[in-house]
C-alpha positions as CSV (number, residue, x, y, z in Angstrom):
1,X,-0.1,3.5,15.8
2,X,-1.2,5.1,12.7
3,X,-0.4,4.5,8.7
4,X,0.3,7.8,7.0
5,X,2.1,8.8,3.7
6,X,4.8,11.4,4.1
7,X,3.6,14.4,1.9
8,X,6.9,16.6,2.5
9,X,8.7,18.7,5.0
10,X,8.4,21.5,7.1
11,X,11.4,24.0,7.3
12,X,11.6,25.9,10.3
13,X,14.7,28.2,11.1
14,X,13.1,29.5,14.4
15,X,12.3,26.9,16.8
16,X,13.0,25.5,20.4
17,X,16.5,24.5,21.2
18,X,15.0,20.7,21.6
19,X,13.7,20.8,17.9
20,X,16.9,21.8,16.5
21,X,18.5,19.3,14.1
22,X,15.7,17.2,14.0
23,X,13.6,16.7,11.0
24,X,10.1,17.5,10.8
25,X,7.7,15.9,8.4
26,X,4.1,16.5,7.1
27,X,1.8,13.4,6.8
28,X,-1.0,12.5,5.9
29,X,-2.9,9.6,7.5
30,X,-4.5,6.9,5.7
31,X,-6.9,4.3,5.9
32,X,-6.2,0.7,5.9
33,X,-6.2,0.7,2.0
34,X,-3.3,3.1,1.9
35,X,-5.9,6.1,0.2
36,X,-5.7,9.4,2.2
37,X,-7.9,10.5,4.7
38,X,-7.1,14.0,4.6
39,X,-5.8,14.4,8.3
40,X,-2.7,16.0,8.3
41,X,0.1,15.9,10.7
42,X,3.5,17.3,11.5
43,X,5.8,14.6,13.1
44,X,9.5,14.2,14.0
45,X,11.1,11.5,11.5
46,X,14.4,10.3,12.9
47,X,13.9,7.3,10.6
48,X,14.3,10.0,7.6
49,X,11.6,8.7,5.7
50,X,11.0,10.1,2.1
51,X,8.2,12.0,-0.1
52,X,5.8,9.1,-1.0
53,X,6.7,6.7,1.7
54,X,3.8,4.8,3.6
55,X,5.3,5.3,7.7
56,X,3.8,4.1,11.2
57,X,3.0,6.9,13.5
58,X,2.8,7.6,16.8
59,X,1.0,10.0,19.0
60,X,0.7,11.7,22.3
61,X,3.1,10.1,24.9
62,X,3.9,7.4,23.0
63,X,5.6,10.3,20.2
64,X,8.5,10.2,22.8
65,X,8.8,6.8,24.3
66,X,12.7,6.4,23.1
67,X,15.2,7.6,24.8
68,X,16.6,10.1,22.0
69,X,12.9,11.7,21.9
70,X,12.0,11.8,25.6
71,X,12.6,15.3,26.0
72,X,11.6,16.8,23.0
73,X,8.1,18.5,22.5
74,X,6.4,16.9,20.0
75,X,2.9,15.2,20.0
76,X,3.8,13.0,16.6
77,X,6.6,10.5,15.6
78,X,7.1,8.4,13.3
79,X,8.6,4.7,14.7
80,X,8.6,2.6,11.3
81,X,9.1,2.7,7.7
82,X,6.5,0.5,5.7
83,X,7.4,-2.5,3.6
84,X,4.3,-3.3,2.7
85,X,0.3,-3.3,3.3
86,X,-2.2,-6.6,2.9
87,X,-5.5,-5.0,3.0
88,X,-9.2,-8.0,3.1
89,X,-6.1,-10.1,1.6
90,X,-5.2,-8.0,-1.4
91,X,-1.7,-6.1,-1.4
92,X,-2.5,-2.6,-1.6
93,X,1.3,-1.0,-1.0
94,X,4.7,-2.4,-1.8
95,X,7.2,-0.2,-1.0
96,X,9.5,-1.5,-3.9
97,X,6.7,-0.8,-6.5
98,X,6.0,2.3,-8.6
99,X,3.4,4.5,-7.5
100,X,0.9,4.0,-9.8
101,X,0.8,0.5,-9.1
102,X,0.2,0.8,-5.0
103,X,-3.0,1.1,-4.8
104,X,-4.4,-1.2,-7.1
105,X,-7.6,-3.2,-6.0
């Protein structure tokens, strides 16, 4: 698994038949101090995570280990929605705080 922040959404009216109705995010990994590392991914979300939002991710095989995913060609998923990051035993990400305050070290 992998922390990323969801940087917004892919549209896509042309697609397989498995990808229809299925949302498709764009992430961005990060490190374990919830600052971006400037690898971007497009995942499935059928948590519906939101713009902002720190998320786990999954990839390779593992991107379709449930049961509604298993047939569905994707490489990346995300499985979780983060509450909150402890980082060399400072909180770096709440997800119940503003923004500006997430990162503070």
């Amino acid at each position: 698994m992998e922390l990323a922040r969801v940087e917004g959404t892919i549209v896509s009216t042309m697609k397989s038949e498995r990808l229809k109705g299925r949302k498709l995010t764009l992430i961005n990994l990060v490190g374990p101090d919830t600052q971006p590392i400037n690898s971007y991914l497009v995942a499935i979300d059928p948590l519906g995570a939101g713009v902002g939002e720190i998320v786990l991710a999954v990839r390779g095989s593992s991107a379709r280990q449930s049961d509604d995913l298993a047939t569905v060609p994707t490489d990346t998923s995300i499985v979780a929605i983060v509450d909150s990051v402890e980082h060399l035993g400072k909180m770096v990400y709440r997800k119940d705080q503003p923004k500006k305050t997430r990162s503070a070290s």
